[in-house]
C-alpha angles and dihedrals in degrees: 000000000000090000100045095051090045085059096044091061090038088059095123094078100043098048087057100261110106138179084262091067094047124107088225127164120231080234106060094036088061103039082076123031088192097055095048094058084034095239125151103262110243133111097255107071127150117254095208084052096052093048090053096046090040090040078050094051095049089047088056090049098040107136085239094064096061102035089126098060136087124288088246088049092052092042083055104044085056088055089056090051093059101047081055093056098050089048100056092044090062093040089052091043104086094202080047096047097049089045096049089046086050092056090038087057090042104257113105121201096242108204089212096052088043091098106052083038097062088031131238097279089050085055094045098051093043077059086050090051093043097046085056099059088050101057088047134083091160118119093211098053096043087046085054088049096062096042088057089044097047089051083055093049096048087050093043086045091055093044089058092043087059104039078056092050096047088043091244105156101176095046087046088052097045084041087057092049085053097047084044092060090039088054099050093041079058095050086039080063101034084057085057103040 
């Protein structure tokens, strides 16, 4: 199913020409995240399948694998690297994935629009959220906080996953800001813990 596709659009690899041998420009790798680890583009991918395609594509472009080649070759063979690893790091970011897939589709996340997106109680009660880790130290509580904050981002998570599937790109967009506040409430809480 699900592991198999992600590998037949991943053939390149496997049949012996990588990322590593094509004359491939910094711009358009990194215009899509998906194309560049050679993933299908939605919003559900495995995240076992994406470290091993990601884990397939580093090996390809290990240092040790082009020691022979020119210094520009092997300039260039780290840039791919990198892109590589930017890449990956979207694609494993569920909020930048779900960013990069809504510019992809031609609907950016505006900061400025976030907050009439998500609606004046959200952000009320995000204040709310936030007001409370501030006036904490305790472990417990923080600990409790996190906990809350984890169950709104799996539901939010699940409601994003949906709105993709059903093409619903408004609801997908309002479903990222969400996920965007509920990230940053969980760093907000990591940084007092």
């Amino acid at each position: 199913g699900q592991h198999q596709s992600t590998f037949n659009s991943y053939k390149f690899v496997r049949s012996g020409s990588t990322i590593a041998d094509n004359q491939v420009t910094e711009t358009n790798l990194n215009s899509d995240c998906f194309h560049v680890l050679g993933v299908k583009r939605t919003f559900s991918i495995d995240q076992n399948d994406l470290k091993n395609v990601y884990k397939s594509l580093m090996g390809e472009l290990h240092p040790d694998k082009h020691a022979n080649k020119s210094a520009n070759e092997r300039d260039e063979m780290t840039e791919k690297a990198s892109i590589v690893v930017n890449a990956y790091q979207i694609l494993s970011d569920s909020n930048a994935r779900a960013i990069h897939l809504l510019e992809l589709l031609g609907t950016s996340l505006d900061e400025d629009t976030t907050g009439e997106l998500v609606g004046q109680e959200f952000l009320m009660d995000i204040m709310e959220c936030r007001d409370k880790i501030e006036r904490t130290d305790d472990n417990d509580k923080l600990q409790n906080l996190l906990k809350e904050n984890s169950d709104h981002m799996n539901q939010t998570y699940l409601q994003l996953e949906k709105s993709f599937n059903e093409k619903d790109l408004d609801k997908a967009k309002k479903m990222t800001a969400l996920m965007q506040y509920w990230k940053r409430i969980e760093e907000t809480i990591k940084e007092k813990i």
